[in-house]
N, C-alpha and C positions, 0 to 999 in steps of 0.2 A: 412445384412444391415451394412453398411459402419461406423466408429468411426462419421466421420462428419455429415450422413444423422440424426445419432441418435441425434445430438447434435442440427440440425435443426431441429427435431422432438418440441427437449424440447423446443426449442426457441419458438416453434410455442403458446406449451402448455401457456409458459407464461406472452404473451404478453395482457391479462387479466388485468396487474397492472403496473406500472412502474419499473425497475429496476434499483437498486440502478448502477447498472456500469454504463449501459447504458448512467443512467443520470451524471454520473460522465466522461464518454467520452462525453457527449455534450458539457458540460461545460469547458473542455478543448481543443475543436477546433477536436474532433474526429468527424468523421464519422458512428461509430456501434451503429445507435441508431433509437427506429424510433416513429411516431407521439406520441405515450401515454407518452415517455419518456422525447418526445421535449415541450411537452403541462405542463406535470406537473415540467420540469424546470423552464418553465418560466413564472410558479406561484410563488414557489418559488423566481426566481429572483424578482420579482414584490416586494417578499417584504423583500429581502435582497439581494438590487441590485449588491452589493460584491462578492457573492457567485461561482460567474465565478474565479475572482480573486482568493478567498479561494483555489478553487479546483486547478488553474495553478499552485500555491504555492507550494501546497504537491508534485506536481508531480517536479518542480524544489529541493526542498529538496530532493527528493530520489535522483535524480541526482547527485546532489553537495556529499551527504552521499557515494551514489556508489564509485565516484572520491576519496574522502576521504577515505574511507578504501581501493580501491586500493594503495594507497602511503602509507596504513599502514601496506601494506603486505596481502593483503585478496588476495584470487585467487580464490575462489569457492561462489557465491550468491546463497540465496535458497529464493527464492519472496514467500511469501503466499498470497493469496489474490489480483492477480501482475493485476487482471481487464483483460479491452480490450488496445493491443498495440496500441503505437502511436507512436509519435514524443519522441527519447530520452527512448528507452527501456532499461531495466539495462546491455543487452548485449552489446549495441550499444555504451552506455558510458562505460562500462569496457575496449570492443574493443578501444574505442578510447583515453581512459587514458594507457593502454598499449597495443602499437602498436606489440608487440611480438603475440600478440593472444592468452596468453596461460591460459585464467579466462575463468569460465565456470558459466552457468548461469542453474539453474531450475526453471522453473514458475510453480506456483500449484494456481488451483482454482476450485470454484465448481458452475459456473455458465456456462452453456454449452456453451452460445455464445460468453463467454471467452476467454474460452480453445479453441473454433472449430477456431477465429482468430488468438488467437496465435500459434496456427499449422499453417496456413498458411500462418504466417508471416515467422514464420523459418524456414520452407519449402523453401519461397522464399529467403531471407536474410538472414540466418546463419549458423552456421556450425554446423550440426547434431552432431557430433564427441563430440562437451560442450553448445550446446544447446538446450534442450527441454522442454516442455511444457506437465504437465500432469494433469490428474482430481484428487483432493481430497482438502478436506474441512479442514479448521483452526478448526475449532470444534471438529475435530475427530482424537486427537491429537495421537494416537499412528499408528492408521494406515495412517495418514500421510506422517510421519517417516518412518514409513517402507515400503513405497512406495521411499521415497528419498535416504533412504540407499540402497535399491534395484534398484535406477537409474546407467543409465554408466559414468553420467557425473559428479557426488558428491560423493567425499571421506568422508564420517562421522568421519573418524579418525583424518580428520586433521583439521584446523579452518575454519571454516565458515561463512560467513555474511549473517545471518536468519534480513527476511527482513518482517514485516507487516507496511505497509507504506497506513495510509487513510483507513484503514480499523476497527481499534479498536472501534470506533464513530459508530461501527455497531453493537459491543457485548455489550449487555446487561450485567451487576451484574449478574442477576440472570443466565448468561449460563456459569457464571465461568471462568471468564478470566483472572483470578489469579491462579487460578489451570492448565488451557491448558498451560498459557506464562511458569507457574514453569515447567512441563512437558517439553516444546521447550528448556526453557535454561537448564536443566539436560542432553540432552541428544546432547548439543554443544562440540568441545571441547574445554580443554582450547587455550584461545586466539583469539577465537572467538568473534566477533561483533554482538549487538542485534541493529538492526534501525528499529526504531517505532515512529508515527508520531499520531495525530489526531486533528479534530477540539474542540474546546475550548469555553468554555463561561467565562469565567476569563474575568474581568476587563471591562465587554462592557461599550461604552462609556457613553451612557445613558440608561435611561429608555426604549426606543423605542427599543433602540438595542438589550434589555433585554429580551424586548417582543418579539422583530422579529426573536433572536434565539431559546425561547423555541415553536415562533408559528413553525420554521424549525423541531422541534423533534415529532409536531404533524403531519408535511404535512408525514414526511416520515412513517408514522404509516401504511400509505395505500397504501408505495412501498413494496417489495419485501422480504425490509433492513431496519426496524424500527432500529431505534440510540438513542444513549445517547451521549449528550457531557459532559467533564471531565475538572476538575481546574487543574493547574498543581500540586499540590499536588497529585490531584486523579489520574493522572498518572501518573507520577513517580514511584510509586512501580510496575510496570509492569518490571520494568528494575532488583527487585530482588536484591537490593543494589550496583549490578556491579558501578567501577566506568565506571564516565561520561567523556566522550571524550570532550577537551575546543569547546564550551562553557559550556556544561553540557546541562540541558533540556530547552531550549529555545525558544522566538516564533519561527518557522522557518526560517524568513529571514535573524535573527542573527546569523542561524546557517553557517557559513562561506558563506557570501552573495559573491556573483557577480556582474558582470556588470548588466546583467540580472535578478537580484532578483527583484520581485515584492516586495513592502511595505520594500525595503530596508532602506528607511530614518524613515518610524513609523513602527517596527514591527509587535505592539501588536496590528496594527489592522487588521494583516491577520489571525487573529481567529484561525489559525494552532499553535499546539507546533512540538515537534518533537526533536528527540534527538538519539548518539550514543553511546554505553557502552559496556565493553571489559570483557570477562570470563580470571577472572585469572586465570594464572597459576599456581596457587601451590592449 
């Protein structure tokens, strides 16, 4: 049986409950998603009509973060958690922030219908030679790494931009996301870049908004990806004191906005943080 059949296999297994990607490619105008995933979005959306918005944000922040550590010398991404491709993949903006071609990208995730797209996204669109896509889990932090260090397209010796972008809002305290992210950055080198991003309950505007975010942490109890959302205090230490690239840890659309930033004029109401921080060198 075929790497993909098996991956359709899983998919089939699990369409039982909603998926957290899935539903996270709805929301940003993808297509890998199908009725239970588009039903329980747009319950969700019902009662945090935003939540589309939310989701386009983070995926613009990884963007803008890509760009940005390319112009600060990064030439190797290691995505964890990178979902189902769309519009604006990290390859696509590296490619296109240097036109040389010479940044190489690995996607890792542990969601079969994932991975089985992003093979044949770069199958079709990228250059096999610094782009692939492979199976393993943010949770299962050593042999992750040594799935990545045993890739052809990432050199572990030299700096890297280790990326979980929209995905921390999925680990729980209790699975130890203090101990995997210590693990991730020990094993960076120096000068390397950690970009991490998540949604947020800080500051809702009201009462309503208070309620419509933690009813958000119940709906997802009965996807695939129960979540927790974090203050920015609460996450900030994932970053392990590294210093913070300007601005430091920010809503996201402060994080060096664009023409195109959503909630560029009020940040704090795109519910995203996100931020970039650099492993010194000595």
């Amino acid at each position: 049986m075929s790497t993909q059949d098996e991956a359709l296999r899983a998919v089939e297994a699990s369409l039982d409950r909603p998926s957290a990607a899935r539903v996270y490619d709805y929301f940003i105008g993808g297509t890998t998603n199908y009725a239970i995933d588009r039903m329980f979005a747009e319950k969700v959306r019902e009662r945090l009509p935003l939540i589309g918005e939310y989701c386009r944000t983070s995926r613009q922040f990884l963007g803008r973060a890509v760009r940005q550590s390319v112009r600060e010398g990064i030439r190797q991404f290691v995505d964890i958690g990178s979902g189902l491709p769309t519009a604006g993949n990290v390859h696509e903006v590296a490619d296109d922030e240097r036109p040389e071609h010479d940044t190489s990208v690995l996607y890792l995730d542990n969601e079969p219908v994932a991975l089985a797209h992003s093979q044949v996204l770069l199958a079709d669109t990228a250059d096999e030679d610094r782009h692939q896509a492979i199976a393993a889990d943010l949770l299962q932090p050593a042999e992750l790494w040594e799935r990545v260090a045993d890739s052809d397209v990432v050199d572990v010796r030299k700096p890297v931009a280790l990326i979980v972008n929209a995905v921390l809002h999925f680990i729980k305290d209790e699975q130890d996301p203090d101990g995997i992210l210590e693990f991730y950055r020990k094993q960076l080198a120096p000068g390397s870049l950690l970009i991490l991003s998540q949604m947020t309950n800080e500051n809702p505007v009201d009462d309503n908004e208070r309620q419509a975010l933690a009813d958000l942490i119940k709906y997802y109890e009965s996807t695939t990806n129960p979540g927790i959302l974090r203050t920015k205090a609460e996450f900030e230490r994932f970053f392990g004191g590294w210093p913070l690239l300007e601005p430091g840890l920010a809503y996201a659309p402060a994080w060096h906005p664009d023409a195109d930033t959503l909630f560029a004029k009020s940040p704090s109401e795109s519910r995203v943080i996100g931020g970039v921080a650099r492993k010194p060198l000595d």
